[in-house]
C-alpha positions as CSV (number, residue, x, y, z in Angstrom):
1,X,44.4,-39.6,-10.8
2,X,47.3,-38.7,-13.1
3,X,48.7,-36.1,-13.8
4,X,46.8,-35.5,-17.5
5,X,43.4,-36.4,-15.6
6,X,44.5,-33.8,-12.6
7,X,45.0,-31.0,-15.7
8,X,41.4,-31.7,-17.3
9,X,39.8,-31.9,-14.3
10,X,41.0,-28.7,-13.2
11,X,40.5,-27.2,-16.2
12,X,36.6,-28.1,-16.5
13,X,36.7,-26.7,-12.6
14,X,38.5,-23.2,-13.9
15,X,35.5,-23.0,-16.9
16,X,33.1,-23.8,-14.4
17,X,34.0,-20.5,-12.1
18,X,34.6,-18.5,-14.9
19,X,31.1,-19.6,-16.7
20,X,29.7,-18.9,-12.9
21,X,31.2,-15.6,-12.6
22,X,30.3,-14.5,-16.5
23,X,26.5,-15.6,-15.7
24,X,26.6,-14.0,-12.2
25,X,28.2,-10.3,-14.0
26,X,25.4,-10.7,-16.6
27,X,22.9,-11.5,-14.5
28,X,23.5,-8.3,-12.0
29,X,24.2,-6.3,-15.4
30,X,20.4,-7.8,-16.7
31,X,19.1,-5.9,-13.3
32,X,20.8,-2.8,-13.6
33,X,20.5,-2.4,-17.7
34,X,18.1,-0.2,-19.2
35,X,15.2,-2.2,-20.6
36,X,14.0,-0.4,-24.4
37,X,12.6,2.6,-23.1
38,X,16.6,3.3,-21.6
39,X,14.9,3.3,-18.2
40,X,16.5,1.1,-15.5
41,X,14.7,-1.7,-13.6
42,X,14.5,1.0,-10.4
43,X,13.2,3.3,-12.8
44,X,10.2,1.3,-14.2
45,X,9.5,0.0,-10.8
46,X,9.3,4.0,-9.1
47,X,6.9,4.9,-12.4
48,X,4.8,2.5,-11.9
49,X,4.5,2.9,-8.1
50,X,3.9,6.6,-9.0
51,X,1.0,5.8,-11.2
52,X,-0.8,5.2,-7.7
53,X,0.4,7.8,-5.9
54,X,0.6,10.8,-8.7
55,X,-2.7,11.6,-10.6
56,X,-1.4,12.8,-13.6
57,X,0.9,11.2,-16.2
58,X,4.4,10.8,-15.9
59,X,4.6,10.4,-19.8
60,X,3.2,14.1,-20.0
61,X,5.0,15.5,-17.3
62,X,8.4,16.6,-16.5
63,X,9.6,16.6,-12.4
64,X,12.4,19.4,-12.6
65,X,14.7,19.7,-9.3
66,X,16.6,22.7,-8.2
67,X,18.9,22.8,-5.4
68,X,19.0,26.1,-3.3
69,X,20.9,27.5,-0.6
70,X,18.1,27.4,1.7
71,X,16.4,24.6,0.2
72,X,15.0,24.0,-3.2
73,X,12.7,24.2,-5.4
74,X,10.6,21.7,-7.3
75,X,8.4,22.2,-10.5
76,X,6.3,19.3,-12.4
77,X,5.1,20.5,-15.7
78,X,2.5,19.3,-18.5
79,X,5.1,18.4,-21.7
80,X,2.4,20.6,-23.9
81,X,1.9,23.9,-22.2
82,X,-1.5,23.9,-23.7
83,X,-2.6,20.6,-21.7
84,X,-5.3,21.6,-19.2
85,X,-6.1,18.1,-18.2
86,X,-2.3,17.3,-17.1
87,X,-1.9,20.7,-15.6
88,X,-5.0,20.7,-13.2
89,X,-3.9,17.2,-12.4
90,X,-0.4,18.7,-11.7
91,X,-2.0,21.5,-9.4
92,X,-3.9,19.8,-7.5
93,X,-1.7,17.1,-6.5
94,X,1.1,19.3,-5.5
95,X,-1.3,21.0,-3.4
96,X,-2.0,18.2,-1.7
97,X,1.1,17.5,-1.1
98,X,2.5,20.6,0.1
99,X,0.2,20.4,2.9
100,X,0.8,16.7,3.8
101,X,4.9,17.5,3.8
102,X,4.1,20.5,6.1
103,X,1.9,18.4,9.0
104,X,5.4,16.0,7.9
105,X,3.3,13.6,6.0
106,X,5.9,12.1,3.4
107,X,3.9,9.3,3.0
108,X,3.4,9.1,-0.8
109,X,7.2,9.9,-1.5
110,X,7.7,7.1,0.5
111,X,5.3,4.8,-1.2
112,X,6.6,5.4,-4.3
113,X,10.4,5.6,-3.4
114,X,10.8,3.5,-0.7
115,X,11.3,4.4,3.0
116,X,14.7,4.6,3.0
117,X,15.0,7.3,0.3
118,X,17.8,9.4,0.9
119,X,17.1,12.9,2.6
120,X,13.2,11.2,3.6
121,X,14.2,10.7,7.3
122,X,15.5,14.3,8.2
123,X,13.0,15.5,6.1
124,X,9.7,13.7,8.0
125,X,11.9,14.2,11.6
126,X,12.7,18.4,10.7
127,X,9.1,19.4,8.8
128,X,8.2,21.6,11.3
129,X,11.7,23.6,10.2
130,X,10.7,23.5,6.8
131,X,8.2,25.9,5.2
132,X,6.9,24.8,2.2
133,X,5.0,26.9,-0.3
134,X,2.9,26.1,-3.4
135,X,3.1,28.3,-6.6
136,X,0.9,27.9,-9.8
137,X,3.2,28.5,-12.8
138,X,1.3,28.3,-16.7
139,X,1.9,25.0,-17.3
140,X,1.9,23.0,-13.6
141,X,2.8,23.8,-10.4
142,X,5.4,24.9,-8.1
143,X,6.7,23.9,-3.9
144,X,9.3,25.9,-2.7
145,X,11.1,24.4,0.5
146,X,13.1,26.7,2.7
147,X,15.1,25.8,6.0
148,X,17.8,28.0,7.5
149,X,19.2,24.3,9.2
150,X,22.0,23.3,7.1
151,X,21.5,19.4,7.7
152,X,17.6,20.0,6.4
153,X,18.9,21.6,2.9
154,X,21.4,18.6,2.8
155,X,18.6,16.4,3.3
156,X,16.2,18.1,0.7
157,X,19.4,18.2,-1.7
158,X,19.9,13.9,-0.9
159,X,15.7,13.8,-1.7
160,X,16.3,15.9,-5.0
161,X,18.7,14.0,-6.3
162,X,17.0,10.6,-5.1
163,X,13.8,11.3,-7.1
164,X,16.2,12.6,-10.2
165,X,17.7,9.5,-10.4
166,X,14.4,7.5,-9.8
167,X,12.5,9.3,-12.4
168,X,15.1,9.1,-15.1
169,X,13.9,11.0,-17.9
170,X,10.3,11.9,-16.4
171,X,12.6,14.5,-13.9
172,X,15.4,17.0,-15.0
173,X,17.8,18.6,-12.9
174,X,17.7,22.9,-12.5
175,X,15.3,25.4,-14.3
């Protein structure tokens, strides 16, 4: 092959990588985009995986997340304070679920999330060190987690900011 040939040849071989690299970067930028909604792939996937788990409707209801010293606190709210349906729906479910995470049943976090959220581990190995309290506010619902164990609160604070992330704008962080 001459010299000339070698070039070309090498050429095409360069634009093939680079056109294999630019399709590999906008393929992995396809998965991680926001589709229309501004919601990431992860973030469709966890809503609809909560639609199974969580009666009422993500679309009506905000998550809210609030780190604490001794543990947290998290609130899910009906959008429209006046919305009885979303609200009992909210009650009830966080009811149930404030006694399944205190007999250290974390199944439908899990479900939804995946099993290895971050902060799900500690949490389903230390329940018994957690106390966990339910709270009916006006427009949802309330659970209050407290642990004097440092690595527990690190590990609610990993879960908190898991689902915050996951949820995208169905959560907020703080009160």
């Amino acid at each position: 092959m001459n010299n000339s040939k070698r070039r070309l040849w090498m050429a095409g071989l360069a634009a093939g990588g680079v056109g294999a690299a630019l399709a590999a970067v906008l393929l992995i930028g396809h998965l991680l985009q926001d589709d229309d909604d501004g919601r990431t792939d992860r973030q469709e996937m966890v809503a609809e995986r909560g639609q199974s788990v969580m009666p009422f409707d993500l679309e009506q209801t905000t998550h809210r997340f609030t780190p604490t010293k001794t543990g947290g606190v998290q609130d899910v709210v009906a959008d429209q304070p006046d919305d009885a349906k979303q609200i009992g729906l909210i009650r009830t479910h966080l009811q149930q679920e404030a006694k399944a995470f205190s007999q250290g049943d974390f199944g439908d976090p899990a479900q939804i999330h995946g099993d290895s959220m971050p902060g799900l581990k500690g949490l389903q190995e230390g329940y018994e060190r957690i106390d966990v309290r339910y709270r009916e506010r006006p427009e949802g619902a309330t659970l209050t987690y407290t642990t004097d164990e440092p690595a527990l609160v690190d590990a609610l604070h990993d879960w908190f900011k898991a689902q915050l992330s996951d949820h995208g704008d169905h959560a907020q962080p703080g009160h």
